[in-house]
TORTOR-347173 format. One record per residue (C-alpha): x, y, z; residue number from 1; residue in three letters. Coordinates in pm, whole numbers, plus 50000, padded with zeros to 5 digits. Each point is the difference from the previous one (the first is absolute). Example, Ala and Ser with C-alpha at 12.3 -4.5 7.8 and 13.67 -1.06 7.14 Angstrom:
<sites>
+-------+-------+-------+-----+-----+
:     X :     Y :     Z :   n : res :
+-------+-------+-------+-----+-----+
: 51230 : 49550 : 50780 :   1 : ALA :
: 50137 : 50344 : 49934 :   2 : SER :
+-------+-------+-------+-----+-----+
</sites>
This chain:
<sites>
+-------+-------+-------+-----+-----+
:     X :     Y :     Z :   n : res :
+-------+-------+-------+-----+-----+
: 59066 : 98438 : 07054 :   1 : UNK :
: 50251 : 49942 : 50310 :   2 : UNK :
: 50193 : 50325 : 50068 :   3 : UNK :
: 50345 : 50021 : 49869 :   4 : UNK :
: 50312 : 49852 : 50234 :   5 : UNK :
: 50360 : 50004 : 49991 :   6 : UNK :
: 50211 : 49776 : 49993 :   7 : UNK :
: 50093 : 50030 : 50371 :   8 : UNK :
: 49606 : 50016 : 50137 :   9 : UNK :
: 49910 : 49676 : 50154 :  10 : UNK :
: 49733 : 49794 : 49824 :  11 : UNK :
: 49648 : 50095 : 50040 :  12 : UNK :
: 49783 : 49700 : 50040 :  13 : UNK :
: 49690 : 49961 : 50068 :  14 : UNK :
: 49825 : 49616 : 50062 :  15 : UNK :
: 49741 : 49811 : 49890 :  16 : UNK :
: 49928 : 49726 : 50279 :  17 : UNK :
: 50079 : 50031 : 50367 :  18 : UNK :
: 50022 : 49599 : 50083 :  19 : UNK :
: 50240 : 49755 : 50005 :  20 : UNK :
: 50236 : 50113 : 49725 :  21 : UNK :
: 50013 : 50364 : 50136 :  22 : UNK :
: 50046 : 49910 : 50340 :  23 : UNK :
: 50310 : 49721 : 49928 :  24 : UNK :
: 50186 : 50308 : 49761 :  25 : UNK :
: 49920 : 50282 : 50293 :  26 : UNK :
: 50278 : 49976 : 50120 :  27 : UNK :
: 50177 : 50036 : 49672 :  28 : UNK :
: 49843 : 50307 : 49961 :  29 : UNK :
: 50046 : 50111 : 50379 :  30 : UNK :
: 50359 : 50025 : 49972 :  31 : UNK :
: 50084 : 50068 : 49651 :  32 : UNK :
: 50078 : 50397 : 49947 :  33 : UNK :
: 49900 : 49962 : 49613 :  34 : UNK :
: 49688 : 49903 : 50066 :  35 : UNK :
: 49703 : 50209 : 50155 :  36 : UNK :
: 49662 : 49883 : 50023 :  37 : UNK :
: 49733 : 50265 : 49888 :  38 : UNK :
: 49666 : 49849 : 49949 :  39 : UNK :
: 49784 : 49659 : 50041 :  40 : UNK :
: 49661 : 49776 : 49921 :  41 : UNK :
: 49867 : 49772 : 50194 :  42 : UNK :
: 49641 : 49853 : 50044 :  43 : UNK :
: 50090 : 49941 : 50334 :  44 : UNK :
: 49911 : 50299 : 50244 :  45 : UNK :
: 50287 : 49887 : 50271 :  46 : UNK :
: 50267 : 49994 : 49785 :  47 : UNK :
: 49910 : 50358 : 49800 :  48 : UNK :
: 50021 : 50151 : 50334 :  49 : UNK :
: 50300 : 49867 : 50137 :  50 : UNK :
: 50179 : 50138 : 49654 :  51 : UNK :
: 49858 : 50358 : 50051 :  52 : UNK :
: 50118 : 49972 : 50322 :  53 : UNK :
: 50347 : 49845 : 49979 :  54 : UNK :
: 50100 : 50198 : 49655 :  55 : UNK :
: 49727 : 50309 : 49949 :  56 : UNK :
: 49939 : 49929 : 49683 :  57 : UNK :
: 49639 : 50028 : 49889 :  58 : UNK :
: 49828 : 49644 : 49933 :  59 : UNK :
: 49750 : 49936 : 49719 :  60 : UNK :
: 49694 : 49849 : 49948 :  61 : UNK :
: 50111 : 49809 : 49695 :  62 : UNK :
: 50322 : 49920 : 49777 :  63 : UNK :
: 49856 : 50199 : 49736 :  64 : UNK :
: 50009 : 50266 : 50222 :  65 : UNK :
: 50338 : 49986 : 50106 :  66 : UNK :
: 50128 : 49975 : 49664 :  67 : UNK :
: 49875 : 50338 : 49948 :  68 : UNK :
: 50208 : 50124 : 50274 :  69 : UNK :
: 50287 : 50280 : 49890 :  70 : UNK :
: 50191 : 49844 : 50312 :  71 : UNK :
: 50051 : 49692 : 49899 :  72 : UNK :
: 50302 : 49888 : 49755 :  73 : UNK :
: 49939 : 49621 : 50044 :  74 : UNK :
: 49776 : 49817 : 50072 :  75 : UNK :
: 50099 : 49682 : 50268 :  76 : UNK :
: 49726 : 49702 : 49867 :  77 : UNK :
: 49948 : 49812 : 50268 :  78 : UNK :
: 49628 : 49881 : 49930 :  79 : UNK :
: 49840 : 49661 : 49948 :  80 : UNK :
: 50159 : 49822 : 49712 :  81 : UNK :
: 49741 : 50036 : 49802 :  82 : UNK :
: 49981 : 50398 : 49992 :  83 : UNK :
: 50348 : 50040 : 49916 :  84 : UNK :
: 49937 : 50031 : 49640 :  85 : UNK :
: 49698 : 50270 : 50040 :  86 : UNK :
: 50203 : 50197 : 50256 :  87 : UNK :
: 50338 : 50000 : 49832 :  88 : UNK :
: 49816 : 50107 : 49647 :  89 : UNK :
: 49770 : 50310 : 50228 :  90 : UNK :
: 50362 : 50067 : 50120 :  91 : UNK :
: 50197 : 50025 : 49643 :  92 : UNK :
: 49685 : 50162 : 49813 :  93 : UNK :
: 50067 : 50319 : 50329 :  94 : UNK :
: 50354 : 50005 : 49910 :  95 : UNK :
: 50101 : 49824 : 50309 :  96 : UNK :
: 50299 : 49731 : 50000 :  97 : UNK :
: 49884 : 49684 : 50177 :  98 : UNK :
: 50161 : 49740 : 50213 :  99 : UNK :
: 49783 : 49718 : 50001 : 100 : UNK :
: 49999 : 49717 : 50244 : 101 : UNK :
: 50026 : 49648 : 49855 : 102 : UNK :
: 49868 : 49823 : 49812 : 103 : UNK :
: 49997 : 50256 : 49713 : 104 : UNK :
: 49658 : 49896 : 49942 : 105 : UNK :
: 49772 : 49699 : 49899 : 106 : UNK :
: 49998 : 49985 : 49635 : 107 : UNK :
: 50234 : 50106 : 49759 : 108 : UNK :
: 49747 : 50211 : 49827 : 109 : UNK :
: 49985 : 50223 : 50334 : 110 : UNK :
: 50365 : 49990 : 49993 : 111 : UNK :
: 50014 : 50099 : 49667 : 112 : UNK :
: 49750 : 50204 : 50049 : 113 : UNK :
: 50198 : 50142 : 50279 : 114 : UNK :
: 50316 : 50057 : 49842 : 115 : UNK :
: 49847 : 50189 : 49700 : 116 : UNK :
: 49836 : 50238 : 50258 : 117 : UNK :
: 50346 : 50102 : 50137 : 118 : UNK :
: 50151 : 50027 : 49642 : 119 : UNK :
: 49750 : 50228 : 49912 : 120 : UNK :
: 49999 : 50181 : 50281 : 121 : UNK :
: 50376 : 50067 : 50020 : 122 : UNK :
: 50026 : 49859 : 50329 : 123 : UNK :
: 50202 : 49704 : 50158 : 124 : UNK :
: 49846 : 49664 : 50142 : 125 : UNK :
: 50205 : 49817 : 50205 : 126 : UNK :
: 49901 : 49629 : 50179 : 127 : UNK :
: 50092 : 49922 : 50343 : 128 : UNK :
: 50042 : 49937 : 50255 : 129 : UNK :
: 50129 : 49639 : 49900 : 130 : UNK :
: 50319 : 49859 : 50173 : 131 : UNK :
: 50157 : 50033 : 49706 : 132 : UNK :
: 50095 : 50377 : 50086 : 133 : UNK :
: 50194 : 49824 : 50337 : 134 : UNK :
: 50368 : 50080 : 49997 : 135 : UNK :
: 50129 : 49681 : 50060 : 136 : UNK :
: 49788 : 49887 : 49680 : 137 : UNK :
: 50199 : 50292 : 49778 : 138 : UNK :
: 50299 : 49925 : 50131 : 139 : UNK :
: 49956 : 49674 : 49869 : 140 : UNK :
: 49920 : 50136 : 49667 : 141 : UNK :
: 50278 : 50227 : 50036 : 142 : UNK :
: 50261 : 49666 : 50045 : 143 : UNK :
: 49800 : 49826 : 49721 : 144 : UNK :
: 50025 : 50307 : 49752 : 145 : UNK :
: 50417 : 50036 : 50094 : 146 : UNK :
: 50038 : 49685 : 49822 : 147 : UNK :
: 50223 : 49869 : 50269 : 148 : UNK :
: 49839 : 49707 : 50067 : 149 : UNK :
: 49916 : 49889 : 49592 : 150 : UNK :
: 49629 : 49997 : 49886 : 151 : UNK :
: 49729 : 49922 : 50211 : 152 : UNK :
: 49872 : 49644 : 49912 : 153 : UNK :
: 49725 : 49880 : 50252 : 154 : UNK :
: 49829 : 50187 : 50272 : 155 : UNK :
: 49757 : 49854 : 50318 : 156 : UNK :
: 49745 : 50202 : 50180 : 157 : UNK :
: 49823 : 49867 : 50309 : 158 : UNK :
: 49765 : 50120 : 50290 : 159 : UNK :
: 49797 : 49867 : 50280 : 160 : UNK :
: 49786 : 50194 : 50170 : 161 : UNK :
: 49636 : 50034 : 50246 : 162 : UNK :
: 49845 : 50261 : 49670 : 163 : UNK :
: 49674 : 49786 : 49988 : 164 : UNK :
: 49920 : 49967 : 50344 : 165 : UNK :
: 50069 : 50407 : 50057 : 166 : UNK :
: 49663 : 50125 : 50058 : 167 : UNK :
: 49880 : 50138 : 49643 : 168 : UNK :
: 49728 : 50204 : 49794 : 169 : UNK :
: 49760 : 49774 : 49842 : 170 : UNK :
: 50184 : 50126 : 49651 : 171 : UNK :
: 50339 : 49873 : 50132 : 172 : UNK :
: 49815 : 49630 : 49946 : 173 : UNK :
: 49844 : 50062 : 49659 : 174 : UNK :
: 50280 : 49955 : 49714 : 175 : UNK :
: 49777 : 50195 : 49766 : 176 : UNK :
: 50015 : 50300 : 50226 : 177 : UNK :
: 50371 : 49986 : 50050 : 178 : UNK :
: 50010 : 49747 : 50317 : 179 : UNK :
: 50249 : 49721 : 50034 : 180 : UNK :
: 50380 : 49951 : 50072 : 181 : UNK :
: 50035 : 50017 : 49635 : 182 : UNK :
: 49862 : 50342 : 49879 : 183 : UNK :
: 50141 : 50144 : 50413 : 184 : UNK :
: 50331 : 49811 : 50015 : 185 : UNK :
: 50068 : 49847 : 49666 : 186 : UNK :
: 50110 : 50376 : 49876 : 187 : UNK :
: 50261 : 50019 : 50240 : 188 : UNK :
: 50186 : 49650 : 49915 : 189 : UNK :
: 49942 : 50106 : 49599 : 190 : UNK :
: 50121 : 50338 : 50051 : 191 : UNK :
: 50355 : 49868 : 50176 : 192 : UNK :
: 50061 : 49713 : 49737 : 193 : UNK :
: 49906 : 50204 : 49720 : 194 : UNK :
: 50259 : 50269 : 50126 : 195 : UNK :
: 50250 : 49789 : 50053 : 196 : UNK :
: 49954 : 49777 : 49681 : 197 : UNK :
: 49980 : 50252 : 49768 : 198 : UNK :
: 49634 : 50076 : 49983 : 199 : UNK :
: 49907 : 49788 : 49696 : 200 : UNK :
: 49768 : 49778 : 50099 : 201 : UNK :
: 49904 : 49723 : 49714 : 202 : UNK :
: 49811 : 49708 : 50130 : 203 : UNK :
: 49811 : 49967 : 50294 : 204 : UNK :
: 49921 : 49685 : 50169 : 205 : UNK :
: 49772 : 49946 : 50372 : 206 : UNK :
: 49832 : 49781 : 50218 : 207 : UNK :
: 49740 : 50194 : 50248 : 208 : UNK :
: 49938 : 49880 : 50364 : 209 : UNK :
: 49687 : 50102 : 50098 : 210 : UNK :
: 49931 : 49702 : 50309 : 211 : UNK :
: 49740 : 50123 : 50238 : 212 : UNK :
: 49659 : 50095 : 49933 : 213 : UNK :
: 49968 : 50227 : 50266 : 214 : UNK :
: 50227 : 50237 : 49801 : 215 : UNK :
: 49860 : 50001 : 49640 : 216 : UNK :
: 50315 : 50113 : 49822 : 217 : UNK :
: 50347 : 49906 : 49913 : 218 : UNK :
: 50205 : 49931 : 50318 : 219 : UNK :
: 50329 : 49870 : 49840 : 220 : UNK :
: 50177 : 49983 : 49640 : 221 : UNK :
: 50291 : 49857 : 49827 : 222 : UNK :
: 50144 : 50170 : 49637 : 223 : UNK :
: 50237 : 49912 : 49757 : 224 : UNK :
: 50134 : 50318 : 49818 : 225 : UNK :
: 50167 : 49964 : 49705 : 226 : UNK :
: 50236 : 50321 : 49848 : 227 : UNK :
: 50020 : 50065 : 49643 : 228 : UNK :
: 50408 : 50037 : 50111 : 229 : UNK :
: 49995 : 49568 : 50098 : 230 : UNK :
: 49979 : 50100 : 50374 : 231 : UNK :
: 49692 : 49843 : 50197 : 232 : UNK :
: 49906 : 50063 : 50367 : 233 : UNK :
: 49776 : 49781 : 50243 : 234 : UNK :
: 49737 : 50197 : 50209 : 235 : UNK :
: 49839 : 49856 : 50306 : 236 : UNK :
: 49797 : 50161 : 50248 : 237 : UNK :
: 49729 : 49858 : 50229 : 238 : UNK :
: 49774 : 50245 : 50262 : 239 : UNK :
: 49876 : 49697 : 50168 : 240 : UNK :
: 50094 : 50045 : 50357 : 241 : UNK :
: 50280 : 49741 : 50079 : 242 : UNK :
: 50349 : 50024 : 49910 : 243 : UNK :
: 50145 : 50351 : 50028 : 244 : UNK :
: 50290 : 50037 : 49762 : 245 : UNK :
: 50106 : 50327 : 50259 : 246 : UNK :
: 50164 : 49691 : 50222 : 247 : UNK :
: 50297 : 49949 : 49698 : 248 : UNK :
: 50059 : 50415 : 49996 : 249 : UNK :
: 50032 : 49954 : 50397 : 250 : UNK :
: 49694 : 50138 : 50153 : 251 : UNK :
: 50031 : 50323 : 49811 : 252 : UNK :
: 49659 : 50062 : 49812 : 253 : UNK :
: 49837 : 50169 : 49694 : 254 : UNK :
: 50066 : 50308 : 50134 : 255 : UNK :
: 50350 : 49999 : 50108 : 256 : UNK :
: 49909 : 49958 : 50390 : 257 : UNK :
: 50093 : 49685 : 50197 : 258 : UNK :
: 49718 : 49862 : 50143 : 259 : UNK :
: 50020 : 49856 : 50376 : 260 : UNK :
: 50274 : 49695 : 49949 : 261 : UNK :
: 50144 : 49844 : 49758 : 262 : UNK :
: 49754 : 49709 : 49970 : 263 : UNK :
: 49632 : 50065 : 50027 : 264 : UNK :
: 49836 : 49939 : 50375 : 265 : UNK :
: 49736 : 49818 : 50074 : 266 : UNK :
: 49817 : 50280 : 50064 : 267 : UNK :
: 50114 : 50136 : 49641 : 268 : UNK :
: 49903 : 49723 : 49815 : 269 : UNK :
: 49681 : 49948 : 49823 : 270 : UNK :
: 49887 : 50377 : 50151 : 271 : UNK :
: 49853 : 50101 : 49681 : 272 : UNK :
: 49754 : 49671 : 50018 : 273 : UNK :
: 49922 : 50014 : 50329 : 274 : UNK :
: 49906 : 50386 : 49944 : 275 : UNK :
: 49741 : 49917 : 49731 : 276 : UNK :
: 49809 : 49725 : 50168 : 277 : UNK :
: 49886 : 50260 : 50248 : 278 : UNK :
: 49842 : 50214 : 49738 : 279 : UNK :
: 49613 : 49943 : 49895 : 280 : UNK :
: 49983 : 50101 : 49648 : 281 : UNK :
: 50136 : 50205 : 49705 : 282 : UNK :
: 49860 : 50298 : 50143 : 283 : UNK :
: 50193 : 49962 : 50336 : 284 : UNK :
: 50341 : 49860 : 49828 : 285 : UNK :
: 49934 : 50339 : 49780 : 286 : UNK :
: 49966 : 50151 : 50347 : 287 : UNK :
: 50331 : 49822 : 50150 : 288 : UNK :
: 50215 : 50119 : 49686 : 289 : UNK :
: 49884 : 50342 : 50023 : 290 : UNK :
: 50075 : 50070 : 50367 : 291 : UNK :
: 50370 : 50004 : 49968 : 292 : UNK :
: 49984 : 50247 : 49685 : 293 : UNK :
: 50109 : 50346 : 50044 : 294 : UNK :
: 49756 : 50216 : 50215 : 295 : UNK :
: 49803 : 49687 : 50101 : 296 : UNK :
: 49983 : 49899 : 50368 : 297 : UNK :
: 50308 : 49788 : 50005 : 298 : UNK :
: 50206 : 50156 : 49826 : 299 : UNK :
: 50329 : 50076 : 50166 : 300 : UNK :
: 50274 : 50287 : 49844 : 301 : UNK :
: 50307 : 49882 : 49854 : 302 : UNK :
: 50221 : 49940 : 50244 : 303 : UNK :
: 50449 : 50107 : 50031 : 304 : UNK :
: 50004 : 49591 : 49866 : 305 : UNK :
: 49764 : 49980 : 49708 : 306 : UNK :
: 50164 : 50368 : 49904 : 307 : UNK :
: 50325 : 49904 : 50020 : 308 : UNK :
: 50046 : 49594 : 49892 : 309 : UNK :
: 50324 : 49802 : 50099 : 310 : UNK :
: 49935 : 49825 : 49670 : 311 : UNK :
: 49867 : 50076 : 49622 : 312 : UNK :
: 49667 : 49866 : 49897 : 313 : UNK :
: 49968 : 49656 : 49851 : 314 : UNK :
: 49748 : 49755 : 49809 : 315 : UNK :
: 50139 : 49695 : 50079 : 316 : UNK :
: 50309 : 49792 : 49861 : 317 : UNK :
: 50154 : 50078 : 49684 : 318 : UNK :
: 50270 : 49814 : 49822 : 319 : UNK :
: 50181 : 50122 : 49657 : 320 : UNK :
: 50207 : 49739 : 49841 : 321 : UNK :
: 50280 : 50150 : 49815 : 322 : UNK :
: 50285 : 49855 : 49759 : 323 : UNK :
: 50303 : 50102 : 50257 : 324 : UNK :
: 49725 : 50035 : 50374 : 325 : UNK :
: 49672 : 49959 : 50117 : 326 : UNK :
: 49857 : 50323 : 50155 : 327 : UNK :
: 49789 : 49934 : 50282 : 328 : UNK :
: 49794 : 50334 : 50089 : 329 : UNK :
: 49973 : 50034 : 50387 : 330 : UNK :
: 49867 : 50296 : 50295 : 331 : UNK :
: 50316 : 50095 : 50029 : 332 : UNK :
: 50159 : 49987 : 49624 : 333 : UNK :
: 50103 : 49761 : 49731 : 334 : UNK :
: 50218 : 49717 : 50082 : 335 : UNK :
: 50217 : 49868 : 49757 : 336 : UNK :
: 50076 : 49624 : 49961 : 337 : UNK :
: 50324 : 49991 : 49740 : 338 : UNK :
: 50230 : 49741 : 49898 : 339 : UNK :
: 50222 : 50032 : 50258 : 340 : UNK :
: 49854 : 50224 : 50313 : 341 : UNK :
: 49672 : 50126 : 50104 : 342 : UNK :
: 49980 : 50401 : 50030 : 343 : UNK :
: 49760 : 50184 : 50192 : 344 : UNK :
: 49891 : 50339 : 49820 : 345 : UNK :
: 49844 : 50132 : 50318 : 346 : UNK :
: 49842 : 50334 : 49916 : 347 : UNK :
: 49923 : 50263 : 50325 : 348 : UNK :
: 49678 : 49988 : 50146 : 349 : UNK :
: 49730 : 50202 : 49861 : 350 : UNK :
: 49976 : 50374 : 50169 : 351 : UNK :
: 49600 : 49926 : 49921 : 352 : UNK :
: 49794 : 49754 : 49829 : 353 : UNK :
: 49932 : 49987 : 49626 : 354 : UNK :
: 50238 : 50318 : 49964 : 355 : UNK :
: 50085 : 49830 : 49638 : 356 : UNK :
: 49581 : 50094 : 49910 : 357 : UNK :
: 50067 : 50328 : 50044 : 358 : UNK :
: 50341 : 50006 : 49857 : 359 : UNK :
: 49832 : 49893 : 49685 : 360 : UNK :
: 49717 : 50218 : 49980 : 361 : UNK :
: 50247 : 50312 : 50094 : 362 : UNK :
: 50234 : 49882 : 49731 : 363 : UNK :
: 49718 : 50010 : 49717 : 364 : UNK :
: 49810 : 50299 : 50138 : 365 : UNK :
: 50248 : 50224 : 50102 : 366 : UNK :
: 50301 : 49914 : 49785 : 367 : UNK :
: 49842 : 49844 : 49668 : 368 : UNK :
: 50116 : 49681 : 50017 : 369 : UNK :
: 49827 : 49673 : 49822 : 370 : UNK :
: 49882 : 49761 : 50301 : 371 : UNK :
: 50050 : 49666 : 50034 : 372 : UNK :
: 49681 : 49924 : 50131 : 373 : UNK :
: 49747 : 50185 : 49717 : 374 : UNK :
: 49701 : 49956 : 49886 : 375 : UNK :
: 50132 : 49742 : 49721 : 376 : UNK :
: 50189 : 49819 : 50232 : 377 : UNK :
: 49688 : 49948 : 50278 : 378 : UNK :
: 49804 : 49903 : 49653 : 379 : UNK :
: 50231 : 49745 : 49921 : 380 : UNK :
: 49989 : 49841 : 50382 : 381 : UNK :
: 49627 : 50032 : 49969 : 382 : UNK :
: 50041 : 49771 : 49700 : 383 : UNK :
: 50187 : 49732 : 50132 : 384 : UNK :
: 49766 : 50031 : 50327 : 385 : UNK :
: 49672 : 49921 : 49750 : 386 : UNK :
: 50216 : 49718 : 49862 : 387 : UNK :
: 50064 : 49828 : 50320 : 388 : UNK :
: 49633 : 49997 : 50036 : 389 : UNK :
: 49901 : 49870 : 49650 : 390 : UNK :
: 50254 : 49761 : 50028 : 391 : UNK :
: 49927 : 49903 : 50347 : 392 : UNK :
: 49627 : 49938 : 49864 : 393 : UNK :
: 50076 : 49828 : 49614 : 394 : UNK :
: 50323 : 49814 : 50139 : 395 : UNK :
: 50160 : 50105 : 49642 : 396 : UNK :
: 50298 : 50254 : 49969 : 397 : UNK :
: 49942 : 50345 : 49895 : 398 : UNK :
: 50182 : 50258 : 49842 : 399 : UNK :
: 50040 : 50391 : 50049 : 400 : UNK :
: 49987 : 50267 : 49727 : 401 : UNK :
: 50041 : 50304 : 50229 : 402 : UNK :
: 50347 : 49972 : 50166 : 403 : UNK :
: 50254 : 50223 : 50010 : 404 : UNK :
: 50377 : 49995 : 50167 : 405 : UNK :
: 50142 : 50095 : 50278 : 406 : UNK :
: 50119 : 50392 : 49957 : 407 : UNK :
: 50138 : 50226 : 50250 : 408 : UNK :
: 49930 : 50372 : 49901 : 409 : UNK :
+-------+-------+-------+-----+-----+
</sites>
C-alpha cells in the first residue's frame, strides 16, 4: 500500500520503462513541482543507473517489484505496448493509480481486463500521453462546448510524417505485438476526434497502407468515423517518409520546437532513410534506437529549448466544421474561420511541455475529480483502433459497442 499524501504533496511516481516514452515526457516531469519521480524498471542496465543517479530513487529488478514499493503512488507505464495491460493490472491489484502510455492496450479483453483491476482496486487509470491532452486541442473543445459556433458537423484529421523509417524494435513492425502507425499513431488522431466529436463513435470504416516489404507492418491509413450524434470525421495519416505535414504548421514540429527553417533542407530531407540504409540488421537498428534513450550513449539532457517550447505540441492538421465556423487546431491555438472574420484564439506558450498530463492526473489524484482520459475512455479508443484494423483487412464497415462521450470531471 503507497503511504498516505495530502493534497498538497507532489505525486509520487515511480516508472515502468526508461526508453523512448520516458525520455520524450522527462522533461515534463523535470520541471513540473507536482510531480516527483521516486522509483524505476528497466531491463536496460544504462538507463537504471542514470535514474539512481539523476533522482536517488532506488531502481528494481522488475515491475512487480516496484509495484510493491510504499513510495510509489502511480505508476508512469511507459513499457512495450504489449505489457501495458500486465503492468497496469500488477499496478491496480498494489493499490497504485496508473498512468499508462498509449495505446491502452492490444485487446479489449486486456483493457477490460485492465479497467476492472483499477475498479477493484480503488485506484484511478488514466491514458496518455495522447495529443489530445494539448491545450490548443481543449481549447478547441472549450469553443465547441460554448455553443458559439452551433454544433459540430464534420471534422478532418491529417498527418505526415518519417514514423516508419525511425529506427525501431523488431515489435514496432509486428501488428500483432503492437507495431504499426496504427496501434502507435492511430490513438492519437482517435483520441482528438473523439474529444472533439463527442466521443461516440458508431461506424468505423479504413483502408491500410502497408507498401514496402522491408517494413512488414502498416505504414499509412485512411478512416471514416461515423458519430451516433450524425457527425463524421476523416482520418489520414501516412509514416512513409515523404511529405511532412510540419511544412503547413510552419516548421514548428510534434513537439512544439521549430526545426531549422521553415521548409525542410536538403540536408533535412529524407534523413530518416538515409539513416537506416546504413544499419545491418534488426539487431543493429535495435541498437541505433536504443542509443539515444535515456542513460544510453547518446543521449543528451533536455535542454532551456525542449524545457521551455515557443509552441504547444501537435499531431498534425485538424479541422472542425461547425454550423456558424470551422475550428482549425494549430501550435499556437485555435483559429476561427466565421461568417464574417477570422479570429485567432492564440493561447500563451506552454511554461513546460505536456503540463495538461499532469494537470489531469493532479486533478483526479489530489482533488477527486472524474478524468477525461480514464480507463473507459482509452477502452473505447482502443476499440475504434481494432476497428480500423479489421476494417482495413475485411474492407466492410464496423461498428463499436464500447464508446462512451466526451466528459470533463
Amino acid at each position: 500500500m503507497s503511504s498516505p499524501a495530502s493534497i498538497t504533496d507532489p505525486l509520487r511516481l515511480g516508472v515502468i520503462g526508461l526508453g523512448r516514452a520516458f525520455t520524450v515526457m522527462l522533461p515534463t516531469f523535470l520541471r513540473d513541482p507536482r510531480v516527483r519521480l521516486v522509483a524505476a524498471t528497466d531491463p536496460v542496465r544504462a538507463a537504471c543507473d542514470r535514474f539512481a543517479a539523476d533522482f536517488g530513487g532506488p531502481v528494481h529488478p522488475d515491475a512487480a517489484s516496484l509495484c510493491t514499493d510504499d513510495s510509489v503512488e502511480i505508476v508512469y507505464v511507459a513499457s512495450p505496448h504489449e505489457f501495458h495491460a500486465e503492468h497496469v493490472i500488477a499496478a491496480a491489484r498494489n493499490r497504485k493509480h496508473s498512468l499508462v502510455e498509449k495505446p491502452m492496450a492490444l485487446t479489449l479483453e486486456e483493457c477490460h481486463r485492465m479497467v476492472d483491476a483499477a475498479r477493484d482496486g480503488g485506484v484511478h487509470l488514466l491514458v496518455g500521453h495522447s495529443h489530445s491532452y494539448d491545450a490548443p486541442v481543449l481549447e478547441a473543445l472549450r469553443l465547441i462546448e460554448s455553443g458559439e459556433w452551433g454544433a459540430v458537423r464534420m471534422i478532418h484529421a491529417f498527418n505526415y510524417t518519417d514514423y516508419l523509417y525511425r529506427a525501431r524494435r523488431p515489435e514496432e513492425l509486428d501488428t500483432a505485438r503492437g507495431g504499426g502507425v496504427v496501434h502507435g499513431q492511430g490513438a492519437h488522431q482517435i483520441d482528438v476526434v473523439r474529444l472533439l466529436g463527442g466521443g461516440m463513435v458508431d461506424t468505423v470504416y479504413a483502408r491500410l497502407g502497408r507498401w514496402d516489404p522491408a517494413r512488414p507492418t502498416e505504414g499509412a491509413y485512411s478512416a471514416i468515423l461515423g458519430f451516433r450524434t450524425g457527425v463524421h470525421a476523416t482520418l489520414t495519416y501516412s509514416g512513409y517518409a515523404h511529405f511532412d505535414s510540419d511544412e503547413w504548421h510552419g516548421g514548428i514540429g510534434e513537439m512544439g520546437l521549430e526545426k531549422t527553417g521553415r521548409e525542410k533542407t536538403a540536408a533535412d530531407y529524407g534523413a530518416a532513410r538515409r539513416r537506416l540504409r546504413e544499419v545491418a540488421d534488426p539487431d543493429a537498428e535495435r541498437s541505433l534506437k536504443a542509443a539515444r534513450n535515456y542513460g544510453a550513449q547518446e543521449y543528451q539532457p533536455p535542454g532551456a529549448r525542449t524545457l521551455e517550447p515557443a509552441h504547444h505540441q501537435h499531431f498534425g492538421h485538424f479541422l472542425v466544421c461547425c454550423d456558424g465556423a470551422d475550428l482549425r487546431v494549430t501550435p499556437d491555438g485555435v483559429r476561427v474561420y466565421a461568417d464574417d472574420r477570422i479570429d485567432n484564439r492564440r493561447l500563451p506558450a506552454p511554461p513546460w511541455p505536456r503540463k495538461e498530463v499532469i494537470d489531469e492526473l493532479w486533478s483526479v489524484v489530489r482533488e477527486g475529480r472524474s478524468p477525461l482520459h480514464g480507463g473507459a475512455w482509452g477502452l473505447a479508443t482502443t476499440e475504434v483502433t481494432l476497428a480500423m484494423l479489421a476494417s482495413g483487412r475485411s474492407r466492410a464497415v464496423e461498428r463499436t459497442q464500447h464508446q462512451v462521450p466526451t466528459a470533463r470531471g
